[in-house]
C-alpha positions as CSV (number, residue, x, y, z in Angstrom):
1,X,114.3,-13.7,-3.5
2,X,115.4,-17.2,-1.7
3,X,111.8,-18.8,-0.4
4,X,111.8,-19.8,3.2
5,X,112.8,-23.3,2.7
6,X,116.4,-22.0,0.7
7,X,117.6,-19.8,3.8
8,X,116.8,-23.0,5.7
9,X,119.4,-25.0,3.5
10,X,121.3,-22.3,2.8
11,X,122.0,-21.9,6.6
12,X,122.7,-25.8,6.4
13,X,125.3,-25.7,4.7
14,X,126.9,-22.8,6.2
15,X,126.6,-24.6,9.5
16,X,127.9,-27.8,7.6
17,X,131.1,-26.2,6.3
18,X,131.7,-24.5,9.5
19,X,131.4,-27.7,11.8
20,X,133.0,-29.9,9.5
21,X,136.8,-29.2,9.7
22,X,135.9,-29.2,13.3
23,X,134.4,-32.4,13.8
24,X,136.8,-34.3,11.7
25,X,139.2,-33.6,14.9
26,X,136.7,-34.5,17.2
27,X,137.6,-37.9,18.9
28,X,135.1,-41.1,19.9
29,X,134.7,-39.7,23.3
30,X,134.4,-36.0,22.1
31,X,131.3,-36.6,19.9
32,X,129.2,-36.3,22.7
33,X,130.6,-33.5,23.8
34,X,129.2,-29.8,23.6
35,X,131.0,-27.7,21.2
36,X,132.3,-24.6,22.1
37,X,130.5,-22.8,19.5
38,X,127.7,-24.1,20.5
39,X,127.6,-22.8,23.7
40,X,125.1,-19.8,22.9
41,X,121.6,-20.7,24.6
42,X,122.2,-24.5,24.8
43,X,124.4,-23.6,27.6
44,X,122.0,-21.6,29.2
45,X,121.3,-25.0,31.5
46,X,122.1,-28.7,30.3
47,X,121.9,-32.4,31.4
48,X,125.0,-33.7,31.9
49,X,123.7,-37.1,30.0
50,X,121.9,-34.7,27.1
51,X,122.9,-35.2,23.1
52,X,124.9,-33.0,21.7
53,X,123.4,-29.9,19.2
54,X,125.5,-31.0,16.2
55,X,124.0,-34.6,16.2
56,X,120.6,-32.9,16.3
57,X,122.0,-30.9,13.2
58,X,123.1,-33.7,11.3
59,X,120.0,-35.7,11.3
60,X,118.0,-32.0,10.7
61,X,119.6,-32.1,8.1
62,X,119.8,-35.7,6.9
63,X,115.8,-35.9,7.5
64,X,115.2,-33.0,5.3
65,X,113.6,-30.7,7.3
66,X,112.9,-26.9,6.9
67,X,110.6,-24.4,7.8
68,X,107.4,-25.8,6.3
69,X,107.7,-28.8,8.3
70,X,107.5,-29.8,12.7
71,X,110.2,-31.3,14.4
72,X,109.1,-33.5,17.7
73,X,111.5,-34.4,20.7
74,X,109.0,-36.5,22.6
75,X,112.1,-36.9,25.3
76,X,112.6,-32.9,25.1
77,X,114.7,-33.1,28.3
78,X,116.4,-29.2,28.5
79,X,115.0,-29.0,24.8
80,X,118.5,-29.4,22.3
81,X,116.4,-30.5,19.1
82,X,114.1,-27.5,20.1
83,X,116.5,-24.8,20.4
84,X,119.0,-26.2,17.4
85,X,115.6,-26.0,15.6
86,X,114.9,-22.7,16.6
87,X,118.4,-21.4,15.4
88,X,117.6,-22.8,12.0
89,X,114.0,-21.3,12.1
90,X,112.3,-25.0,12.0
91,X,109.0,-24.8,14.2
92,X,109.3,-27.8,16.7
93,X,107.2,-29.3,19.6
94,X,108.9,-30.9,22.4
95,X,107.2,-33.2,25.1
96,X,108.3,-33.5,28.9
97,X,107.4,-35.4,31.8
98,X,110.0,-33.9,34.2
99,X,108.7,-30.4,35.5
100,X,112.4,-29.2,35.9
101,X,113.3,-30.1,32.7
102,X,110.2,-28.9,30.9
103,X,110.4,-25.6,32.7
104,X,114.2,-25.5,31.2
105,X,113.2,-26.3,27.7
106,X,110.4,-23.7,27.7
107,X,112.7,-20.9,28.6
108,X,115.7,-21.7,26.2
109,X,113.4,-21.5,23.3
110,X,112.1,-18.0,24.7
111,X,113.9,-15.5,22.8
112,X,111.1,-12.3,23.1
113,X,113.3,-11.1,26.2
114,X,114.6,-7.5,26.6
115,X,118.4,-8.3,27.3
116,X,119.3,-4.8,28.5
117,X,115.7,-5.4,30.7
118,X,116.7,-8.8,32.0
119,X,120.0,-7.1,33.6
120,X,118.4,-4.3,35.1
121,X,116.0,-6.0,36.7
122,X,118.5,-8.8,37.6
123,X,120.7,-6.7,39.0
124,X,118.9,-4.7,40.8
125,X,117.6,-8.0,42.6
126,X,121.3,-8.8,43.3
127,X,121.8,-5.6,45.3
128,X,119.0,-6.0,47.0
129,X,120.1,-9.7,48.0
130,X,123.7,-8.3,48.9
131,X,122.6,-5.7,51.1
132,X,120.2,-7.7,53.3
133,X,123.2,-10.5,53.3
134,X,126.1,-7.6,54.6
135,X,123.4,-6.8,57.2
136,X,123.4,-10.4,58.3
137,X,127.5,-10.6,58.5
138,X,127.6,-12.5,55.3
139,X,129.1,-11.1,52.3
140,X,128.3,-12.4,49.0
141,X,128.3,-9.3,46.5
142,X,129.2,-10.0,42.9
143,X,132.5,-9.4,42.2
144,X,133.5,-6.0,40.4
145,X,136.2,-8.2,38.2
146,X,133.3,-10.5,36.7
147,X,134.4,-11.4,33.2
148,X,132.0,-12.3,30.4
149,X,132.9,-13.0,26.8
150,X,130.6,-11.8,24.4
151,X,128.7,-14.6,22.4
152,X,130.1,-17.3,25.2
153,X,128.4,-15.6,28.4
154,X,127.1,-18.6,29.9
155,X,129.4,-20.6,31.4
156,X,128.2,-19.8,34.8
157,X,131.2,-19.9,36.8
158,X,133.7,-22.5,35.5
159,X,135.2,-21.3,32.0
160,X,135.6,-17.6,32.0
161,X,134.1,-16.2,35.2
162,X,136.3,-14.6,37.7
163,X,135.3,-15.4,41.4
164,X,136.6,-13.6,44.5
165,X,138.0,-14.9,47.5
166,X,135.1,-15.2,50.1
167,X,136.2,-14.8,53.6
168,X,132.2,-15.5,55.2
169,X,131.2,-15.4,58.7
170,X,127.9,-16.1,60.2
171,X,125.4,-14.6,60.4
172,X,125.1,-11.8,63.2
173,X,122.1,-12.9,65.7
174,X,120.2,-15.1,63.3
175,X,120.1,-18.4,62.7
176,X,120.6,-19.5,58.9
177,X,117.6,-20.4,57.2
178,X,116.8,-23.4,55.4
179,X,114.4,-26.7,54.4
180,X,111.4,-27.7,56.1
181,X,111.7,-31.6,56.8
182,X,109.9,-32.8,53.7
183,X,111.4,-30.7,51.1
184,X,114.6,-31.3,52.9
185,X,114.5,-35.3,52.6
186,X,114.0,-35.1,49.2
187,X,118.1,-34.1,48.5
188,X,120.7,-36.3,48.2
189,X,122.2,-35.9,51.6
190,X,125.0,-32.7,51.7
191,X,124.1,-31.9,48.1
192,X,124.3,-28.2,49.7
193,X,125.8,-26.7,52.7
194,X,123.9,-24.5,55.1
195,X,125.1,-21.1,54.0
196,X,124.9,-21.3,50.0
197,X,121.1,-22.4,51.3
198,X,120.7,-19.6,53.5
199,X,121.7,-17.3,50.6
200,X,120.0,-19.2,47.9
201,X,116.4,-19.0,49.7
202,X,117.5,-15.6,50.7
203,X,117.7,-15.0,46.4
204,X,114.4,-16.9,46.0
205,X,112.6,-14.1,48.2
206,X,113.4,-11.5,46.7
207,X,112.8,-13.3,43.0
208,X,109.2,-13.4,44.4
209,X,108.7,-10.3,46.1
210,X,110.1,-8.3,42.7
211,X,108.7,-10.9,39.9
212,X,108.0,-9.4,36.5
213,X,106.5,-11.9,34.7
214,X,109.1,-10.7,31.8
215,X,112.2,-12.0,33.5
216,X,110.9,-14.0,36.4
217,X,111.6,-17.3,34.4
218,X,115.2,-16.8,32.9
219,X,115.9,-15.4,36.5
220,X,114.8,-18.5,38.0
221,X,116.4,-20.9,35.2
222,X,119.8,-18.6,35.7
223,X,119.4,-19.4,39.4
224,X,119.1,-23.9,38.7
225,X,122.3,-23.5,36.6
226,X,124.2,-21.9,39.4
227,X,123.3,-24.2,42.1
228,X,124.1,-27.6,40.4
229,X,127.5,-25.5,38.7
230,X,128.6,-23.9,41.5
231,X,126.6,-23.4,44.6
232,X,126.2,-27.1,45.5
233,X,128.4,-29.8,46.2
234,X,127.0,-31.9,43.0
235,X,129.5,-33.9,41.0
236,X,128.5,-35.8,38.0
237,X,130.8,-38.6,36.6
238,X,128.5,-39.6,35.3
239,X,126.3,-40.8,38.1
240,X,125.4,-37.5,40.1
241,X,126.8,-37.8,43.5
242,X,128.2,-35.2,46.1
243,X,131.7,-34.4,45.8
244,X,134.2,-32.4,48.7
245,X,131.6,-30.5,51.0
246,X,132.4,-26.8,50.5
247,X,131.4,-24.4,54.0
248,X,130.6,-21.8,51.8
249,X,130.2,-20.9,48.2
250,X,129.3,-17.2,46.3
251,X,125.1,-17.4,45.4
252,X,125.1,-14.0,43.1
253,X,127.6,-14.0,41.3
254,X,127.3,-17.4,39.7
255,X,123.9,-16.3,39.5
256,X,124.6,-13.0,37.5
257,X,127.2,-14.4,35.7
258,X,124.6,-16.6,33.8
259,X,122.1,-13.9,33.6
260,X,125.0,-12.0,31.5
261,X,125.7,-14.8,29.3
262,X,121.9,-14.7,28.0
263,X,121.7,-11.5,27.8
264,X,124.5,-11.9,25.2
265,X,123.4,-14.4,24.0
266,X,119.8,-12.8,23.5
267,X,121.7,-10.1,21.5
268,X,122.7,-12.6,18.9
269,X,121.5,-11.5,15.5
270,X,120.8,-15.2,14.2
271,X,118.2,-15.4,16.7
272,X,115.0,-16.4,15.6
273,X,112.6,-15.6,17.9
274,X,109.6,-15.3,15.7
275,X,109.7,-19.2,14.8
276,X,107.1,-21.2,17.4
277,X,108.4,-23.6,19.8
278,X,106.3,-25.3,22.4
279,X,107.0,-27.6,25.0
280,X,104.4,-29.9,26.9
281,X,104.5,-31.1,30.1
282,X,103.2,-34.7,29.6
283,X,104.0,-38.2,29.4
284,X,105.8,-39.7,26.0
285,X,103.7,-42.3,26.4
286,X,100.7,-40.2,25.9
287,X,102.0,-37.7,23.3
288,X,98.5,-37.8,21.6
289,X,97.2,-36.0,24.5
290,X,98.7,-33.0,23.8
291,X,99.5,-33.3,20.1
292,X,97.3,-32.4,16.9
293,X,96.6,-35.1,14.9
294,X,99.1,-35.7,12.0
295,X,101.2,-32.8,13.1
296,X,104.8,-34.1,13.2
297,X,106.9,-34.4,10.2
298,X,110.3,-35.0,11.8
299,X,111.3,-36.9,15.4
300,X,114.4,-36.3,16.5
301,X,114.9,-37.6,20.1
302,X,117.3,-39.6,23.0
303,X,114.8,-40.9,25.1
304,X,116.3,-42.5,28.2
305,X,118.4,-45.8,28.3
306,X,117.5,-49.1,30.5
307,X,120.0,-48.6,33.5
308,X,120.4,-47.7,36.9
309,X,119.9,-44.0,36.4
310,X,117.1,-42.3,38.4
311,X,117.2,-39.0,35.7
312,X,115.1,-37.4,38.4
313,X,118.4,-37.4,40.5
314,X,120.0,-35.0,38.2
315,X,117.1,-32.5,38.4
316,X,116.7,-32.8,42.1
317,X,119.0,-30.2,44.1
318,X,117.2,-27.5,41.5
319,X,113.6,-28.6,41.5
320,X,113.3,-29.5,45.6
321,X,114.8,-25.5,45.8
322,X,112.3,-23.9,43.3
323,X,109.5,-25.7,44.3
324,X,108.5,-28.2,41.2
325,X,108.9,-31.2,43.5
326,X,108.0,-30.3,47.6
327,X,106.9,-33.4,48.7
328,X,107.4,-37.5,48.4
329,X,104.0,-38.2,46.6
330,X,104.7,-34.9,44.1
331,X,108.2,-36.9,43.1
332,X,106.5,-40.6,43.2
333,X,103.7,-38.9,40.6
334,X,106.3,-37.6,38.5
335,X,108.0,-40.6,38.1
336,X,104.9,-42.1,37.4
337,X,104.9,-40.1,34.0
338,X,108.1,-41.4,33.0
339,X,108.7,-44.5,30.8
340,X,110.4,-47.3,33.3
341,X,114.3,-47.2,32.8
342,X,115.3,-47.6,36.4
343,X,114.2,-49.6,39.5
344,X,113.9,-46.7,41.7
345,X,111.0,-45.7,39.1
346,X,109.1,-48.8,39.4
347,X,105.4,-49.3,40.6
348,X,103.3,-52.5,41.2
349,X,100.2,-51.4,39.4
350,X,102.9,-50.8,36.5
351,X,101.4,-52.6,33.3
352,X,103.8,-51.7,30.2
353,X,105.6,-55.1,30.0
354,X,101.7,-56.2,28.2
355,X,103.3,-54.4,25.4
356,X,106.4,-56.8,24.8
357,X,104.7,-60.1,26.1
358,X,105.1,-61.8,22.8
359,X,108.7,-60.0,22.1
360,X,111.1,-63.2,22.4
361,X,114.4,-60.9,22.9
362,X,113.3,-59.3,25.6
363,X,111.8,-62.0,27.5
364,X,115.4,-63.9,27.3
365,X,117.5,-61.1,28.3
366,X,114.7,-60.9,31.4
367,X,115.3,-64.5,31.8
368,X,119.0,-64.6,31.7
369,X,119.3,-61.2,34.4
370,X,117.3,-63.8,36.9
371,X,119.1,-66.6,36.3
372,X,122.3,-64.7,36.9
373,X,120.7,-62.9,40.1
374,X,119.8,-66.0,41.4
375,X,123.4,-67.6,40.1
376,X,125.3,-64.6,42.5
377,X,123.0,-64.4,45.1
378,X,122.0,-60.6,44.6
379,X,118.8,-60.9,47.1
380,X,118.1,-56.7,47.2
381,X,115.2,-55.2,46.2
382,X,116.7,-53.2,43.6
383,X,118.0,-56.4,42.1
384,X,115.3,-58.4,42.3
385,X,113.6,-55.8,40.1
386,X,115.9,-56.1,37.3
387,X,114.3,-58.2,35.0
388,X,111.2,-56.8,35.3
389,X,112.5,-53.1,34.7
390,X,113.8,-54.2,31.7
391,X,110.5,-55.5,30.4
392,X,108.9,-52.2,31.8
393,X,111.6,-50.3,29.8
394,X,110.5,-51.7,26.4
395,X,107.0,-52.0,26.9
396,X,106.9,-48.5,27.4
397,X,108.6,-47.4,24.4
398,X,106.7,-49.8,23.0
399,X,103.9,-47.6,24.4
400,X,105.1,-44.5,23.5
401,X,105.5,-45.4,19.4
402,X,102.1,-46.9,19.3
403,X,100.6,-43.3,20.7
404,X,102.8,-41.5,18.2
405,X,101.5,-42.7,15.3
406,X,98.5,-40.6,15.6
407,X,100.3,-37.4,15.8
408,X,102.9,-38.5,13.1
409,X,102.6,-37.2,9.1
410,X,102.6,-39.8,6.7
411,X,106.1,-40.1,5.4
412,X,107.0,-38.6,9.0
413,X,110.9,-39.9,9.7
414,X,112.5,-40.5,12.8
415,X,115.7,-40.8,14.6
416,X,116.1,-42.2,18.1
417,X,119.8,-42.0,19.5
418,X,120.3,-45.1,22.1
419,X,122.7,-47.0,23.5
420,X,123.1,-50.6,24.1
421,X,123.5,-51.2,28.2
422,X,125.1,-53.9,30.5
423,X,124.1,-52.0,34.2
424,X,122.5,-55.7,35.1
425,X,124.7,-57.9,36.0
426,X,126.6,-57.3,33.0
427,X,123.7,-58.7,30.3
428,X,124.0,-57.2,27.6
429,X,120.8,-55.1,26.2
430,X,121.4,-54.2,22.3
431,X,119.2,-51.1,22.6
432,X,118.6,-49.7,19.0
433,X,118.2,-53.5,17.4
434,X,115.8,-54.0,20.3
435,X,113.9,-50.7,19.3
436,X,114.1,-51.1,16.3
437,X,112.2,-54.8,16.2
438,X,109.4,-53.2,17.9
439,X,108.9,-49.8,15.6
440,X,108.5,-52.9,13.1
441,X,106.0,-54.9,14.3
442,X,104.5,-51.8,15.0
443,X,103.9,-50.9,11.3
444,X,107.0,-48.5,11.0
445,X,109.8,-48.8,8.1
446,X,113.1,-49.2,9.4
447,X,115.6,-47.2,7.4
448,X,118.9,-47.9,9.0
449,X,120.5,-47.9,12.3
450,X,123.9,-45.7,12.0
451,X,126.8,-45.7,15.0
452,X,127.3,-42.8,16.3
453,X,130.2,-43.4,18.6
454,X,131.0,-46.2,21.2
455,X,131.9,-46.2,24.7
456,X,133.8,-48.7,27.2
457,X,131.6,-50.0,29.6
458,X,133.2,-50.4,32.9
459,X,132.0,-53.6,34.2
460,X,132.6,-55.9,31.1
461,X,135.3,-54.0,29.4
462,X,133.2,-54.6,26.3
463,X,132.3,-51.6,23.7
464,X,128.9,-50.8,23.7
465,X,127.8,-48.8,21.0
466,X,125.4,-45.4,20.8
467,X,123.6,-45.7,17.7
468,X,120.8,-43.9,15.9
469,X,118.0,-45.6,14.8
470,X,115.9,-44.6,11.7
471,X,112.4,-45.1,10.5
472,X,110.0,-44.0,8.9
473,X,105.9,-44.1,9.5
474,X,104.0,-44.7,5.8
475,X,101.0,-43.8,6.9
C-alpha cells in the first residue's frame, strides 16, 4: 500500500506530465497567467497581481514537500499556495493582514460544503431578491439560459456565462438605496453605479436575514467576485481604475453563476477536504504571533513589491460593500498591518527602516530617488516620500524574516517570488538580490535565485526581471 508521502509524489508527477507539454507553449508574458485547468477553486475569487498555481507547484515540488510536512504563505493574499496545497493534500498555514483577502483565502480552502445545499439555499435567496426587485420596477432575475461548464463553473460572468439583455427602469416610488457618507468615501469615485448598488445591498439583506452559517461565507465570497467581475465599473490594467460607467448591470446572475461554479467545483473527486488549512489574520511581520514555534517546513510566498500600488485598492469596492472596512481609521489600521510598499501606506511613527540602517544598497538607491526628485523638481507629497518608502519596504521584510525564524524548522526552505521595480523616478530596485543580502545577514543560506520570467517596464523600456529567491534556515 503507497504510504502517504508516495500518493503525494505520485500525484506530482501526474500533475508534472500533465502541465508540462502545456507549459512548454506557454510564452514570457503567459507564465503568469492562470491556467485554464486551473481554474477549479483558484478561480473561485483572485487578485489580479496574484502568482500563478503552477509556480506554487513547481517549487512544491522542487522543495520536497508532502504530507508530513507545513507549507507557509506569510503573504497568503486569496490563498494559491494554500489551496494548490490542499489539492495535493499538504497541510499549509497562510498569514494575512488584509481582512478581504484573509476572508477569501479561508473560504477557498473550505471544502466541508454541501454543494447540492449551497444551491438550494443560494437559490432560494436569489428568488427572494428577484421578487422584492420586480416589485420595485427593476428586473434582475437570473437568466433561464445560464450556462455552466462542469469542472470550469466559476468564471463568474465573462468566459462561459450567458447574460440577458436588461431593459431596467426605476424603481416605482422609492428612492434607490445606497452608502452612508463614510462607507461611501471610502470607493474609488464611480467604482459602481447607483442601481447595481441598490440591488447589491438589496442581495446583502437578504444574505443576513437567511444566513446559515453553512453557506453564509461562499455566499458572501460568490457575491465579492461578482461585483469587481461584473457588477462594478472596475478595470484593472494593471493599476485598478474605473473603466466606461455602465447605468445598470445584472446582480444575481453573476452572483449565481459563481455559486454554480463551486458547487462544481466542490463535486470534484480530487478534493481533499480532510487535509488542514488555516489562515490568520495578522501581520507578516509578526507571524510568531500566531504561529507554533518550529512549525513550518516549507515557505512558499509573493509578498508585495516596492511600487506605487496601494493593494488595498484592489480589495476596496468588495470589502467597503461587505463591511470589512466601514470607516477611514478601520482602513488606516489595516494598512498599518501591512509591510510598507507604497506611499499611500506610510505613517510617521513608522520605524522599520531601523532594520536596514547599516544596508549600503539600500541607502544609495534612497539617496539616488532624492537626488533625482530634487534634480526634476517633483515637490508632491507622494514624491517626497519615495525614498523613504523604499527604506520602509526593506526594513520590513527585513522584519518579517527576523520574526520567522522562530516559527521556521530547521532545514526549513523557502521561496519568495519578486520582482525588481523602477516606479520611482525610474531607479532601478533589484528586488530578489536586495532580499536576498538581507535573509543573509540574517543567518539564512541562500540557495539560488532562479528567473521566472521578465517584463518590460514602461517607463525605462528596460526588462526587469521576476525572480524566485531561495534559502534555506539551518537552524
Amino acid at each position: 500500500m503507497c504510504s502517504n508521502g508516495g500518493r503525494t509524489r505520485l500525484r506530482f508527477e501526474l500533475i508534472r506530465m500533465t502541465y508540462a507539454t502545456a507549459r512548454r507553449r506557454r510564452s514570457n508574458g503567459e507564465l503568469n497567467k492562470l491556467y485554464p485547468e486551473d481554474r477549479a477553486i483558484h478561480e473561485w475569487y483572485r487578485f489580479v497581481l496574484s502568482f500563478p498555481p503552477h509556480l506554487v507547484r513547481d517549487y512544491l515540488q522542487r522543495l520536497g514537500a508532502d504530507s508530513q510536512q507545513r507549507v507557509l504563505d506569510p503573504f497568503c493574499g486569496t490563498g494559491t499556495t494554500l489551496v494548490e496545497c490542499k489539492k495535493l493534500g499538504i497541510p499549509s498555514f497562510g498569514v494575512e493582514a488584509n481582512p478581504m483577502a484573509a476572508f477569501a483565502s479561508s473560504v477557498k480552502v473550505d471544502w466541508s460544503v454541501d454543494p447540492e445545499g449551497l444551491l438550494d439555499h443560494a437559490g432560494g435567496v436569489a428568488d427572494r431578491v428577484a421578487e422584492h426587485l420586480e416589485h420595485e420596477g427593476l428586473h434582475d432575475r437570473p437568466a433561464p439560459r445560464l450556462r455552466i461548464a462542469d469542472g470550469h463553473g466559476t468564471n463568474g460572468g465573462s468566459n462561459g456565462t450567458a447574460y440577458d439583455v436588461y431593459g431596467m427602469s426605476q424603481p416605482v416610488g422609492q428612492q434607490l438605496r445606497t452608502l452612508n457618507s463614510e462607507r461611501a468615501s471610502l470607493l474609488l469615485t464611480d467604482s459602481i453605479s447607483a442601481k447595481p448598488l441598490h440591488k447589491t445591498l438589496c442581495l446583502i439583506d437578504e444574505l443576513e436575514a437567511a444566513e446559515d452559517i453553512r453557506f453564509s461565507a461562499h455566499e458572501r465570497l460568490a457575491l465579492a467576485k461578482a461585483l469587481v467581475n461584473s457588477i462594478g465599473n472596475l478595470h484593472f490594467g494593471p493599476e485598478v481604475g474605473v473603466g466606461p460607467l455602465k447605468p445598470d448591470a445584472p446582480v444575481l446572475e453573476p452572483w449565481m453563476a459563481t455559486i454554480h461554479g463551486m458547487a462544481s467545483d466542490l463535486r470534484g473527486a480530487e478534493l481533499r477536504a480532510d487535509t488542514e488549512a488555516r489562515v490568520f489574520p495578522a501581520d507578516a511581520r509578526d507571524v510568531a504571533s500566531v504561529l507554533p514555534p518550529a512549525s513550518v517546513d516549507i515557505v512558499i510566498t509573493s509578498p508585495p513589491y516596492p511600487n506605487e500600488k496601494d493593494y488595498t485598492r484592489t480589495t476596496r469596492l468588495e470589502s467597503v460593500l461587505l463591511g470589512f472596512v466601514s470607516s477611514k481609521p478601520e482602513l488606516q489600521a489595516l494598512k498599518k498591518g501591512l509591510v510598507r510598499s507604497n506611499t499611500r501606506g506610510v505613517y510617521k511613527a513608522d520605524t522599520d527602516d531601523s532594520w536596514i540602517a547599516d544596508h549600503p544598497e539600500i541607502q544609495r538607491i534612497a539617496r539616488e530617488i532624492e537626488a533625482r526628485r530634487i534634480e526634476l523638481g517633483k515637490t508632491s507629497g507622494f514624491e517626497r516620500m519615495y525614498a523613504r518608502v523604499t527604506k520602509l519596504y526593506f526594513g520590513g521584510m527585513a522584519r518579517h524574516l527576523a520574526e520567522l525564524r522562530t516559527v521556521l524548522r530547521p532545514g526549513a526552505r523557502l521561496a519568495y517570488v519578486v520582482g525588481d521595480q523602477a516606479s520611482y523616478l525610474r531607479i532601478m530596485i533589484r528586488t530578489g538580490q536586495i532580499l536576498a543580502e538581507i535573509a543573509g545577514t540574517l543567518g539564512y543560506k541562500v540557495t539560488g535565485i532562479d528567473l521566472f520570467r521578465t517584463r518590460l517596464a514602461t517607463a525605462t523600456k528596460e526588462q526587469l526581471r521576476e525572480e524566485v529567491v531561495l534559502l534555506e534556515w539551518p537552524g
